[in-house]
C-alpha positions in Angstrom: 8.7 -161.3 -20.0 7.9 -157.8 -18.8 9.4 -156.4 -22.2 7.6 -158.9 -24.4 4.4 -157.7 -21.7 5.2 -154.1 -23.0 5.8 -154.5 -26.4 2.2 -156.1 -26.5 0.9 -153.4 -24.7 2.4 -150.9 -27.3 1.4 -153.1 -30.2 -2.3 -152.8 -28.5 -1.9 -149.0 -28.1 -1.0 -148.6 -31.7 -3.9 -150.4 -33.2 -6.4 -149.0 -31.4 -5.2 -145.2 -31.2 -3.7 -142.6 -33.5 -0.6 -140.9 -31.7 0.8 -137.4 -32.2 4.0 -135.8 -30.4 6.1 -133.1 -31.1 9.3 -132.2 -29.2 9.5 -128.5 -27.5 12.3 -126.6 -26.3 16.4 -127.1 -26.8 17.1 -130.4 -28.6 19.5 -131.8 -26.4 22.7 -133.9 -28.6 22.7 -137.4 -29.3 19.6 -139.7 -28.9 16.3 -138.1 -27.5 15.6 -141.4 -26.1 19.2 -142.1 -24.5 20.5 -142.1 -21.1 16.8 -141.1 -19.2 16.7 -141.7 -15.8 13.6 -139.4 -15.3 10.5 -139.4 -16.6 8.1 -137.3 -15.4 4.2 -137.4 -16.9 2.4 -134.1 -16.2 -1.7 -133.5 -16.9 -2.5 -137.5 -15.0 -6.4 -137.5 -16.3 -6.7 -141.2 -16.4 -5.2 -144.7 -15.7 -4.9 -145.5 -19.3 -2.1 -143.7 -19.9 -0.3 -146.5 -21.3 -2.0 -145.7 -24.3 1.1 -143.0 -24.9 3.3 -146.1 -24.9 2.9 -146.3 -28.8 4.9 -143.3 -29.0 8.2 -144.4 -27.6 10.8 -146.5 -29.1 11.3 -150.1 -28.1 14.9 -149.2 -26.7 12.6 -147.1 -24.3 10.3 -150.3 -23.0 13.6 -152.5 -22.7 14.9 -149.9 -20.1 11.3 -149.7 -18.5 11.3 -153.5 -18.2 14.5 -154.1 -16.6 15.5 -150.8 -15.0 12.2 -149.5 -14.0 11.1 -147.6 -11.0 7.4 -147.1 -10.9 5.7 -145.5 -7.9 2.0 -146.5 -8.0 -0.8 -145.4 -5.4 -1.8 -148.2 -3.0 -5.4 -148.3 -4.1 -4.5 -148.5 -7.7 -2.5 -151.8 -7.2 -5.6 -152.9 -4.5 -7.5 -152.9 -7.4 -8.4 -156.8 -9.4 -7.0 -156.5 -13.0 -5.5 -152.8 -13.0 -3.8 -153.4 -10.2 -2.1 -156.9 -11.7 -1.5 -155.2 -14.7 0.5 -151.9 -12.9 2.3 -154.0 -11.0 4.1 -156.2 -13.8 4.7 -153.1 -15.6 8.5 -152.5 -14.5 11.2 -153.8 -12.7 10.4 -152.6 -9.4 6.7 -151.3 -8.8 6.0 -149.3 -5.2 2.9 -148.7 -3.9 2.9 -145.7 -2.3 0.5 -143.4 -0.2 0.0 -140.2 -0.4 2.0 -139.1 2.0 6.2 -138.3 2.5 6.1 -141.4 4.3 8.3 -144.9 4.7 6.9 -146.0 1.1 8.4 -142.5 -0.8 11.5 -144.0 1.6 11.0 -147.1 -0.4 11.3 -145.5 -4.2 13.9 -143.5 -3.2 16.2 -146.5 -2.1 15.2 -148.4 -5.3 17.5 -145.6 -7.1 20.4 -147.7 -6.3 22.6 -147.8 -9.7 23.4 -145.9 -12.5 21.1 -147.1 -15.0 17.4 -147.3 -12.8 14.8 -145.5 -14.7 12.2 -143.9 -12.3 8.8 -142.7 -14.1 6.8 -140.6 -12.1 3.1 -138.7 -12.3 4.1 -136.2 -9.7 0.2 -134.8 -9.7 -0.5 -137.8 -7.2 -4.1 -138.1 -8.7 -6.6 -137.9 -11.6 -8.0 -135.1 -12.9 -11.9 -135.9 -13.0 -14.5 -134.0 -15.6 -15.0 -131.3 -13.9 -11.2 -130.4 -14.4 -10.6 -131.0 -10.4 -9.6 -134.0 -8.3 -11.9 -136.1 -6.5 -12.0 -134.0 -3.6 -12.7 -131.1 -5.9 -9.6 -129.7 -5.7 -7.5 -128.2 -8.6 -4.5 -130.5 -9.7 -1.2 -129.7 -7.9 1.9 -130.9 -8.2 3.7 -132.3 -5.5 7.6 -132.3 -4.4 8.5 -135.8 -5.2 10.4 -134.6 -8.1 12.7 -132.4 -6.1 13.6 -135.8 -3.8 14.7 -137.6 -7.2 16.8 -134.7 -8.6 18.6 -134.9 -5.3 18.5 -138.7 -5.3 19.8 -139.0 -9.4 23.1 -137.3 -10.2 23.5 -137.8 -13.8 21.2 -138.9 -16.9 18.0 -137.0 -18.4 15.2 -136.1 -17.5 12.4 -136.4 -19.5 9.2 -134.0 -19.2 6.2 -135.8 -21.1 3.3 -133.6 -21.6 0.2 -135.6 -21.5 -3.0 -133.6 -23.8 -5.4 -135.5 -21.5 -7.4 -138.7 -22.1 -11.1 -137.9 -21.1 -12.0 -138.4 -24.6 -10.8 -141.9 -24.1 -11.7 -142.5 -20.9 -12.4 -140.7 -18.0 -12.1 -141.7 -14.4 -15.8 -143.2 -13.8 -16.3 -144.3 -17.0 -16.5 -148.4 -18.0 -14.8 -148.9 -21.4 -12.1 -146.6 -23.6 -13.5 -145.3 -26.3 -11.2 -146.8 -29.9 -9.8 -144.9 -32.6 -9.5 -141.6 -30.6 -6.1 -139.0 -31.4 -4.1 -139.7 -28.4 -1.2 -136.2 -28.3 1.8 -135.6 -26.0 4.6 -133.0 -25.9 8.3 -133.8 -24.9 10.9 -131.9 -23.3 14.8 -133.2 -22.2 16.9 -131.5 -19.9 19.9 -133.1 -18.1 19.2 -133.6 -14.6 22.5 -132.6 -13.8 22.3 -129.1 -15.1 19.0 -128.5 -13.9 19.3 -129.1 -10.6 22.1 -127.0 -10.1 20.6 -124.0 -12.2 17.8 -124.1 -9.1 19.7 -124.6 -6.5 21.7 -121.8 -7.5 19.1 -119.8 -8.0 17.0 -120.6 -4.9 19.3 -122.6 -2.6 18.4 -125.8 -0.6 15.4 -124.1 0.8 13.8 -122.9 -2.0 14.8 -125.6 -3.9 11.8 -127.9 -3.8 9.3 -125.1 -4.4 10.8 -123.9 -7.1 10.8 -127.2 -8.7 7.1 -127.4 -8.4 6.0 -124.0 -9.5 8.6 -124.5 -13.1 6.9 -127.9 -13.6 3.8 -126.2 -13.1 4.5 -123.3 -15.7 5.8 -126.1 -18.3 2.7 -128.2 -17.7 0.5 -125.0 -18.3 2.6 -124.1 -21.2 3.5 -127.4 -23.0 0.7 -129.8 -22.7 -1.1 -130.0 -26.4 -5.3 -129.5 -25.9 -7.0 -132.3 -27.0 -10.8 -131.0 -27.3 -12.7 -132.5 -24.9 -9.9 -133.7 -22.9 -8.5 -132.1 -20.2 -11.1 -129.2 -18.6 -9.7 -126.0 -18.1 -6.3 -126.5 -19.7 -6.9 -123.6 -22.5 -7.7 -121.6 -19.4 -4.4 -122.1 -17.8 -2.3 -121.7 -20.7 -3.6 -118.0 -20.9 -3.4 -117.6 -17.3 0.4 -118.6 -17.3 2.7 -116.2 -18.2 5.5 -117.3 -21.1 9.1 -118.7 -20.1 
């Protein structure tokens, strides 16, 4: 039921959006879509981020729907009808808190076999219209990523670059607006290989840090501009320097 769920939701996506993706960096072998265990959405401007759905195959939804891992914040699921409709999404849904508390505990011990998919948005919140969080803040990433590296020993990891959805809609505003380009950028590595590179480079230590600041740079680098999107992304993309 939750893959039929998806494939509805993708079918939605596809009518009412136009989709464009390009891959960046080293094509890894074999299927771009096979063996993922990762996935980690960078640029979070806006709960209907589903809409990107219509850009992955439906070998990609299967493994969503029955190997899932989905952390989602506690007020998100608190909420009437988005918070039904995030928690049916995958195989196991976890509300979380903002904090490295018990309920991170809780994702982390979901990662029990070889073939759980855990998708991520490691920013933690929305980026509102002024290009900051809702504190006023500018988006961060946090270390949660780091924890699953550790956690995952083989697969992929998938880096999906969102351009932003404020053209769609915003955080505050009532209804999505149809017929919009929706873009993403994707990037593969094997988690294997980069987890050791860092912790070669930086030790356990550093490790987590330096996990953050390259996810950062990719972010910066990687996510296509939509106009009218996502505030201030042209602005870090010239502020960060290349790889």
């Amino acid at each position: 039921m939750r893959y039929l769920l998806l494939l509805f939701v993708k079918l939605i996506s596809t009518t009412f959006w136009n989709h464009r993706y390009e891959w960046v960096g080293e094509p890894l072998p074999g299927n771009r879509w096979g063996d993922i265990r990762l996935v980690v959405i960078l640029n979070h401007t806006s709960l209907l981020e589903w809409v990107f759905s219509g850009m992955t195959p439906n070998s990609f939804m299967r493994d969503v729907a029955e190997h899932g891992v989905v952390p989602v914040a506690a007020k998100t699921i608190q909420r009437p009808l988005v918070g039904k409709f995030f928690s049916v999404i995958a195989a196991h849904v976890v509300p979380i808190s903002r904090q490295r508390d018990h309920t991170w505990a809780t994702v982390l011990a979901k990662v029990d076999d070889d073939r759980s998919m855990v998708i991520i948005l490691p920013e933690g919140r929305m980026m509102r219209k002024d290009g900051l969080d809702s504190e006023g803040k500018p988006m961060t990433l946090r270390g949660g990523v780091a924890d699953l590296l550790r956690e995952i020993p083989t697969g992929r990891m998938l880096l999906a670059y969102s351009g932003g959805l404020h053209h769609v809609q915003a955080p505050g505003d009532k209804l999505p607006r149809l017929f919009k380009t929706v873009r993403m950028n994707f990037e593969a590595f094997e988690i294997a290989d980069y987890r050791e590179k860092f912790l070669a480079e930086h030790g356990e230590k550093g490790f987590r840090d330096a996990v953050v600041a390259d996810l950062t740079a990719r972010r910066n680098r990687h996510c296509p501009v939509t106009p009218g999107s996502a505030p201030g992304l042209e602005k870090l993309r010239e502020e960060t320097p290349p790889a």
